[in-house]
NUTOR-198162 format. One record per residue (C-alpha): residue in three letters; x, y, z; chain. Coordinates in steps of 0.5 Angstrom, whole numbers, always signed. Each point is the difference from the previous one (the first is absolute). Layout:
NUTOR-198162
+------+-------+-------+-------+------+
| code |     u |     v |     w | unit |
+------+-------+-------+-------+------+
|  ALA |     X |     Y |     Z |    A |
...
+------+-------+-------+-------+------+
end
This chain:
NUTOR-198162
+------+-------+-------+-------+------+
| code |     u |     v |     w | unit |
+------+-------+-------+-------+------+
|  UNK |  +228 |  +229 |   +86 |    A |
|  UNK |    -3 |    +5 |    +4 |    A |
|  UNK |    -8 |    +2 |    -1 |    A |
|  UNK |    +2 |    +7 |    -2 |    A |
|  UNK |    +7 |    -2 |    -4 |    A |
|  UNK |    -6 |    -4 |    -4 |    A |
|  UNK |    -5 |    +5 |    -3 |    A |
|  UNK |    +6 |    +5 |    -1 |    A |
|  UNK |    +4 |    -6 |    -5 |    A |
|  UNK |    -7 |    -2 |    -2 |    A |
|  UNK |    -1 |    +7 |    -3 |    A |
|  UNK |    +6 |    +2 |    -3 |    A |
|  UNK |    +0 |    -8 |    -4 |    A |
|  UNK |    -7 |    +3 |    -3 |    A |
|  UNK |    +1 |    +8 |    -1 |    A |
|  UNK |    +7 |    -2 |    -3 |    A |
|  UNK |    -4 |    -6 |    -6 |    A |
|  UNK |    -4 |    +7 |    -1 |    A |
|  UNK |    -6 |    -4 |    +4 |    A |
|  UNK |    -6 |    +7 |    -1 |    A |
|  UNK |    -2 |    -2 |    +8 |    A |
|  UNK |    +6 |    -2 |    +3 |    A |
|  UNK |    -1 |    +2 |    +6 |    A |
|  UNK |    -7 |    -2 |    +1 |    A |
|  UNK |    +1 |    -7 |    -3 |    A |
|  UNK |    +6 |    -2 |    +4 |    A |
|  UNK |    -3 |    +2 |    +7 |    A |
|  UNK |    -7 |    -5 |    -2 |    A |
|  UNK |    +6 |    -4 |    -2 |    A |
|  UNK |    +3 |    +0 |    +6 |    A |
|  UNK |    -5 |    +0 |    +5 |    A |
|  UNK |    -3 |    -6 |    -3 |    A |
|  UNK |    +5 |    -4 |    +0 |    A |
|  UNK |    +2 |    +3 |    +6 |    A |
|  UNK |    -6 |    -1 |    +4 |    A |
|  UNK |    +1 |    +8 |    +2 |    A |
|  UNK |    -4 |    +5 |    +0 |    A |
|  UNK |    +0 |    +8 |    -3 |    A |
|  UNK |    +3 |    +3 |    +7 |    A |
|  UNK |    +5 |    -6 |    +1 |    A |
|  UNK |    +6 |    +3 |    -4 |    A |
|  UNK |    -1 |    +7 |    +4 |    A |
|  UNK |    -1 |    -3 |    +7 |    A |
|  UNK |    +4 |    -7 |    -1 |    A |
|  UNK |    +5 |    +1 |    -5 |    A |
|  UNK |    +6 |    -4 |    +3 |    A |
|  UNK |    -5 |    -6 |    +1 |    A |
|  UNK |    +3 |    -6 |    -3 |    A |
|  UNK |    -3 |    -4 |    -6 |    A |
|  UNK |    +0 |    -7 |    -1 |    A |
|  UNK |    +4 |    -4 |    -6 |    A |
|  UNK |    -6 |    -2 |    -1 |    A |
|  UNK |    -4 |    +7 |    -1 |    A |
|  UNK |    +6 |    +2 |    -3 |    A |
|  UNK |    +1 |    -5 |    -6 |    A |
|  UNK |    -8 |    +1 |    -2 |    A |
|  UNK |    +1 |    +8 |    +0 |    A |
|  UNK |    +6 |    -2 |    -4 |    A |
|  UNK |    -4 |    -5 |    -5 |    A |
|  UNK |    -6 |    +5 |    +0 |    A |
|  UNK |    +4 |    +5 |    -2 |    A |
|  UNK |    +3 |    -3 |    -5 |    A |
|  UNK |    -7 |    -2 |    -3 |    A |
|  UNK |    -1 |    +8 |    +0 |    A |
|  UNK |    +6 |    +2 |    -4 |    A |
|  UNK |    -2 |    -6 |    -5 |    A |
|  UNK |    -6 |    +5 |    +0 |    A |
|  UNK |    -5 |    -5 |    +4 |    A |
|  UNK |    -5 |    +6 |    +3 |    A |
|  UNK |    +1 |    +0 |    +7 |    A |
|  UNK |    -7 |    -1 |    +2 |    A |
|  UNK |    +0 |    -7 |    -3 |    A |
|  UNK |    +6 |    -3 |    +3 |    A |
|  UNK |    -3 |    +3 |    +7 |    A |
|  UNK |    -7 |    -4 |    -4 |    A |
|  UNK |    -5 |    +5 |    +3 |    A |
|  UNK |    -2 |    +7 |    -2 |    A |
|  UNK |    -4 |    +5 |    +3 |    A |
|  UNK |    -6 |    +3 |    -2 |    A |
|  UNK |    -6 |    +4 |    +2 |    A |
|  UNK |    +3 |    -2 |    +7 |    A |
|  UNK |    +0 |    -7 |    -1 |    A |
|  UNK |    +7 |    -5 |    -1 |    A |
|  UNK |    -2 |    -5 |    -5 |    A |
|  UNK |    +4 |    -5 |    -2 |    A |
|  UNK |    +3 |    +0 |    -8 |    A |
|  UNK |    +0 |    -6 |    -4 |    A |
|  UNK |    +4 |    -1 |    -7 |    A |
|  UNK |    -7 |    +0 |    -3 |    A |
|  UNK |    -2 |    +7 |    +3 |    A |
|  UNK |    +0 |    +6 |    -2 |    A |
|  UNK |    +4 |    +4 |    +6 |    A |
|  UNK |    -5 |    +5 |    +3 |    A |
|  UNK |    +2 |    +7 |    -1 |    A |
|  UNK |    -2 |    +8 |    +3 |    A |
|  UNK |    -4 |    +2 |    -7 |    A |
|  UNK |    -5 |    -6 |    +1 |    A |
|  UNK |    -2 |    +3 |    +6 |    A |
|  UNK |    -2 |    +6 |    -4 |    A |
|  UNK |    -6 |    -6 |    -2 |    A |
|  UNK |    -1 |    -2 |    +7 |    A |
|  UNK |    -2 |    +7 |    +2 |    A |
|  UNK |    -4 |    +1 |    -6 |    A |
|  UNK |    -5 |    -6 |    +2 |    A |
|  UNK |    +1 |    +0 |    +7 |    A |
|  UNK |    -6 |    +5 |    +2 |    A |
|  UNK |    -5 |    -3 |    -5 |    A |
|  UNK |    +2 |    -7 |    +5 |    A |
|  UNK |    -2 |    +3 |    +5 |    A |
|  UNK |    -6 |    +4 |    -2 |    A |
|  UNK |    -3 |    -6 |    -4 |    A |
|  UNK |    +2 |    -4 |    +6 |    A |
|  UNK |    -4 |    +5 |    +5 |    A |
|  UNK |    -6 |    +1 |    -5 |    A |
|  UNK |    -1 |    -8 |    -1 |    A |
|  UNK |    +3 |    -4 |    +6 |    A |
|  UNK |    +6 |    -3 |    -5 |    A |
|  UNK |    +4 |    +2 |    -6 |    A |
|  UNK |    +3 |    -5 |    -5 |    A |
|  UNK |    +6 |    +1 |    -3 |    A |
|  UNK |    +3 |    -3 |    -7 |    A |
|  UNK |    +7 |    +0 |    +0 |    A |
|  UNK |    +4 |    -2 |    -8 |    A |
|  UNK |    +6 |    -1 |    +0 |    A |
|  UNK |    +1 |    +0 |    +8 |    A |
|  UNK |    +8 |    -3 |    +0 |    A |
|  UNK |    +2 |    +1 |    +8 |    A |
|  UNK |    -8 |    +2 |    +1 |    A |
|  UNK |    +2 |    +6 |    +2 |    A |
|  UNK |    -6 |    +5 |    -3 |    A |
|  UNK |    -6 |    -5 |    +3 |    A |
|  UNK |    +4 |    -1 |    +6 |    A |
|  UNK |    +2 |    +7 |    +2 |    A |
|  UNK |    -8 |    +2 |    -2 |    A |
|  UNK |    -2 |    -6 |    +5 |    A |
|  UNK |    +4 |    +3 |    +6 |    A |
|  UNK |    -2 |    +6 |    -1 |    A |
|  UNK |    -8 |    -2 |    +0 |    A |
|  UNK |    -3 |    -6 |    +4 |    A |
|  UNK |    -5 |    -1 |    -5 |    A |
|  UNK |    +3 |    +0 |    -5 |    A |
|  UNK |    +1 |    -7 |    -3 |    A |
|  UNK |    +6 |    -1 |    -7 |    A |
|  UNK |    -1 |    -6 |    -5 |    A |
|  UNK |    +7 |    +1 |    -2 |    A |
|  UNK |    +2 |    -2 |    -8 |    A |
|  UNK |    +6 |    -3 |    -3 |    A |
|  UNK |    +2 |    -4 |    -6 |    A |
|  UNK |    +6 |    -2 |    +4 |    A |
|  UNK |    +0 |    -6 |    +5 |    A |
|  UNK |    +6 |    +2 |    +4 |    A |
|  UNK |    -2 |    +7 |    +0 |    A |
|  UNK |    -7 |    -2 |    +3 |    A |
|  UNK |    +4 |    -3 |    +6 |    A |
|  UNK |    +4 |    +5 |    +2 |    A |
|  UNK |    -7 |    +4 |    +0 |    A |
|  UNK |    -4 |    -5 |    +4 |    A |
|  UNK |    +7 |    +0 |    +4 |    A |
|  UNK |    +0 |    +7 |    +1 |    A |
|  UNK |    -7 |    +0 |    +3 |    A |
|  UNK |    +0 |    -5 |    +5 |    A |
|  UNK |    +7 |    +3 |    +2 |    A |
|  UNK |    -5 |    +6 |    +1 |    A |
|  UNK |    -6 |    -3 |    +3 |    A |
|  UNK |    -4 |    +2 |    -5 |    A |
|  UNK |    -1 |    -8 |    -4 |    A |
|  UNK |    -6 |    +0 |    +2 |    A |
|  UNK |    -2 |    +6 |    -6 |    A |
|  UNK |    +4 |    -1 |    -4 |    A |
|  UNK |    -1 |    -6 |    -5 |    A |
|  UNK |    +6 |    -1 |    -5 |    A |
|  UNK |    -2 |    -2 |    -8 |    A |
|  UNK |    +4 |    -3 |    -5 |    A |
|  UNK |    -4 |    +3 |    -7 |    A |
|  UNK |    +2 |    +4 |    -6 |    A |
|  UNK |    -3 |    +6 |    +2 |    A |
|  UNK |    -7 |    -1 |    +0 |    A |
|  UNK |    +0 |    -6 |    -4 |    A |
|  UNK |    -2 |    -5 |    +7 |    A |
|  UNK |    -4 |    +7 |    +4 |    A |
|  UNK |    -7 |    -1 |    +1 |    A |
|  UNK |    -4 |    +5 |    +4 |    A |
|  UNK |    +0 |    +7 |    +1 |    A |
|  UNK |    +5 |    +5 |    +4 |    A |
|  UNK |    -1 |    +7 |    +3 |    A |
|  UNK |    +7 |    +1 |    -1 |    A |
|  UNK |    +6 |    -2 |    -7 |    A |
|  UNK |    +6 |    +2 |    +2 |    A |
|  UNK |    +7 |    -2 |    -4 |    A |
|  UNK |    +7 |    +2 |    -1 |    A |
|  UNK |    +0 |    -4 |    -7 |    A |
|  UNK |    +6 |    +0 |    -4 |    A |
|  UNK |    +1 |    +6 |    -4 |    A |
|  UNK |    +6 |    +0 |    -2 |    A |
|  UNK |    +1 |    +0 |    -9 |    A |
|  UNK |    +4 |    -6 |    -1 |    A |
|  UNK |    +6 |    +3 |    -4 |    A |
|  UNK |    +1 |    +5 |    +6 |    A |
|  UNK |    +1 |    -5 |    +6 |    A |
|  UNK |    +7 |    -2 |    -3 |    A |
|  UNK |    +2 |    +7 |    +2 |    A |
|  UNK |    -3 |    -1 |    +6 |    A |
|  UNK |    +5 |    +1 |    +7 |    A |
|  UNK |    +4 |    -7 |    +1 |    A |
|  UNK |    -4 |    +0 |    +7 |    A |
|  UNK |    -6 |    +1 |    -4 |    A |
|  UNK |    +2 |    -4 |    -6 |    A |
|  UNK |    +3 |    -6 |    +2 |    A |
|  UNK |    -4 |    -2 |    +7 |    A |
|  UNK |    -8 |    +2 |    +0 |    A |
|  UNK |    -3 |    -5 |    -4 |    A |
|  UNK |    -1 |    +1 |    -9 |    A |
|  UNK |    -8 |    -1 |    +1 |    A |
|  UNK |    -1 |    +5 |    +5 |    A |
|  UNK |    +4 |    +6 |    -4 |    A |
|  UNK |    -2 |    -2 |    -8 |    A |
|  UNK |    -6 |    +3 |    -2 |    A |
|  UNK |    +1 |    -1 |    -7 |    A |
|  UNK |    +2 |    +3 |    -6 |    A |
|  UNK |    -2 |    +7 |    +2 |    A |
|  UNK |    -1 |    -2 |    +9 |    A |
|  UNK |    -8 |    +0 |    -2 |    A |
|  UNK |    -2 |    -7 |    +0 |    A |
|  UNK |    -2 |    -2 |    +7 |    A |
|  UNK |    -4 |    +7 |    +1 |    A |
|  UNK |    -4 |    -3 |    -7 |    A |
|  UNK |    -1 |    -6 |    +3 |    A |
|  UNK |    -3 |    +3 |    +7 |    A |
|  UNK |    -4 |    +6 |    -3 |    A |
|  UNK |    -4 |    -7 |    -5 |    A |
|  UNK |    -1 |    -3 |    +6 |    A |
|  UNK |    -1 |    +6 |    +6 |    A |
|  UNK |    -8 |    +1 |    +0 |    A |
|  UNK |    -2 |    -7 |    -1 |    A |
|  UNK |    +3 |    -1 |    +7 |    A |
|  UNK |    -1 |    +7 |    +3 |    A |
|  UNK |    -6 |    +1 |    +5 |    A |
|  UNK |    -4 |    +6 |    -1 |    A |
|  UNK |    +3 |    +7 |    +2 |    A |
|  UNK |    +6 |    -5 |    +0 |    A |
|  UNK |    +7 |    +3 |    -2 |    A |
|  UNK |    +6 |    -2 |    -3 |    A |
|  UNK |    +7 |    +3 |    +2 |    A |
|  UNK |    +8 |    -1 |    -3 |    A |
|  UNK |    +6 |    +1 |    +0 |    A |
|  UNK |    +4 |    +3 |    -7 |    A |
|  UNK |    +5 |    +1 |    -3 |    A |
|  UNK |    +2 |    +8 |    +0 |    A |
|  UNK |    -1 |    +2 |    -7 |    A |
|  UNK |    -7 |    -5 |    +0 |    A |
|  UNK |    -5 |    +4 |    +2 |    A |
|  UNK |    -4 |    +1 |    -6 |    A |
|  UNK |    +2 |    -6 |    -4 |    A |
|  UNK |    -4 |    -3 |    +6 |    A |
|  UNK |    -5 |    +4 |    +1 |    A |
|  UNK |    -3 |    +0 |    -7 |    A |
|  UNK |    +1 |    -7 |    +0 |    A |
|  UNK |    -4 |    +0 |    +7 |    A |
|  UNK |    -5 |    +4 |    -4 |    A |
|  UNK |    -1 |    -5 |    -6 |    A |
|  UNK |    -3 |    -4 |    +5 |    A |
|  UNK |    -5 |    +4 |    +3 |    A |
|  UNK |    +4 |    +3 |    +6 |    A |
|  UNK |    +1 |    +8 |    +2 |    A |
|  UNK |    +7 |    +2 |    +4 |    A |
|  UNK |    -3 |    +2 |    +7 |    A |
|  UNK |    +7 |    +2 |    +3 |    A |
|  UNK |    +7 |    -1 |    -2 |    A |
|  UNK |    +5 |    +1 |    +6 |    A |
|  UNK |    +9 |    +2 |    -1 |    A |
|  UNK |    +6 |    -3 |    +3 |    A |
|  UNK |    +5 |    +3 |    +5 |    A |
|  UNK |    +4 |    +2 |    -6 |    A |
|  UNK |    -6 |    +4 |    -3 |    A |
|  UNK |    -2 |    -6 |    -7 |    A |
|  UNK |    -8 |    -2 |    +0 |    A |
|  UNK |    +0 |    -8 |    +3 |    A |
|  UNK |    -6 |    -2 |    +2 |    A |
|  UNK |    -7 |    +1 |    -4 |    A |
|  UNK |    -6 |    -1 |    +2 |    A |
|  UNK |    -7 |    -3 |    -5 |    A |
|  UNK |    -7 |    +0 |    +1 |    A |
|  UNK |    -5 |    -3 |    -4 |    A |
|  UNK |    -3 |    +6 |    -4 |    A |
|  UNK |    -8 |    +1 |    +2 |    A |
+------+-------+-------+-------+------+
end
């Protein structure tokens, strides 16, 4: 099959299974497979396609009909500008998490120009993607990065050698806090928030391909906000902040439990579509 015959078939397979984005998880599809580029199709479309290439577009897209997300048969995602790699022990990074990035990022880079450096906790750190996008943008910034799984703290340390960025970044197997000594500038996490009764209902790419632990928060999608706002002050150096990630309709839930602890809402930052993403918490003088 030709190049251009290949995007057109690939297309129409999705768009007619009632894929939501065909036209845009058929062409990652066959560029990937293909080894081609965006311009290919246009410039280049009677190029012939290997059987090869053309077998693994075929599997890919049976993967994608059975409702596989088109990023985890690719095996990487993008992110803040980064390709990192996926595992089935990661949570696919996604575009409302770098709501969060953008939220701390400025407190980084000042607290790195002020004080020559600036430490980072990440909890819950799947592919890695908060710690490692921070420490792309800021040199001096340097990302103790946490999780309970063991598979997922390799895809991290994974993503950051691919990077070049090992040498600040340090991945930790703990339960949150529980193997954390020391203090920190900055507590960052995209915490599993979803209630527990709610995630069947979840989009079958969501429900049966991310990982249960990093999407239940329990009964009422509270429970790991609970356990970092018990343990935040104790590791948070003065002035320090702490930065998450919500879900759309938590924000007071959230902030009150942060107020029980002694923390004040400094900041609160929106997504793309407009609902409240990313808290940020300091400790009330």
């Amino acid at each position: 099959m030709k190049l251009g015959a290949l995007h057109l078939a690939a297309r129409a397979r999705l768009a007619q299974a009632g894929i939501a984005d065909a036209a845009l998880d058929s062409r990652l599809i066959v560029e990937h497979f293909t080894g081609t580029g965006r311009t290919d199709a246009i410039a280049r479309p009677e190029q012939e396609i290997s059987a090869a290439a053309g077998d693994a577009v075929e599997d890919a897209l049976r993967r994608r009909l059975a409702g596989e997300p088109v990023h985890r048969i690719l095996g990487y995602r993008e992110f803040y500008g980064l390709r990192l790699s996926l595992s089935a022990e990661t949570l696919e990074p996604r575009p409302d998490t770098e709501t969060l990035v953008d939220a701390v990022l400025p407190f980084v880079r000042a607290t790195a120009a002020r004080e020559g450096r600036c430490r980072i906790l990440d909890l819950g750190t799947g592919t890695g993607a908060i710690a490692l996008a921070l420490l792309h943008c800021e040199r001096a910034a340097e990302a103790v990065a946490v999780d309970i799984s063991q598979g997922a703290l390799a895809m991290a340390a994974r993503n950051a050698a691919e990077l070049g960025l090992s040498a600040r970044f340090t991945a930790k197997k703990s339960d949150w806090f529980a193997e954390i000594s020391g203090r920190y500038h900055a507590i960052v996490s995209n915490p599993p928030y979803i209630p527990a009764k709610d995630i069947g209902a979840l989009e079958r790419e969501v429900r049966d391909h991310d990982p249960v632990r990093a999407l239940d928060g329990g009964a009422d999608g509270l429970d790991a906000y609970r356990r970092i706002a018990a343990g935040a002050a104790t590791h948070l150096e003065h002035g320090g902040i702490v930065v998450l990630e919500i879900g759309s309709t938590q924000a007071a839930e959230v902030a009150q439990l942060f107020a029980d602890k002694g923390f004040v809402l400094s900041d609160s930052r929106r997504d793309l579509t407009g609902n409240q993403r990313a808290l940020v918490f300091r400790v009330k003088e």
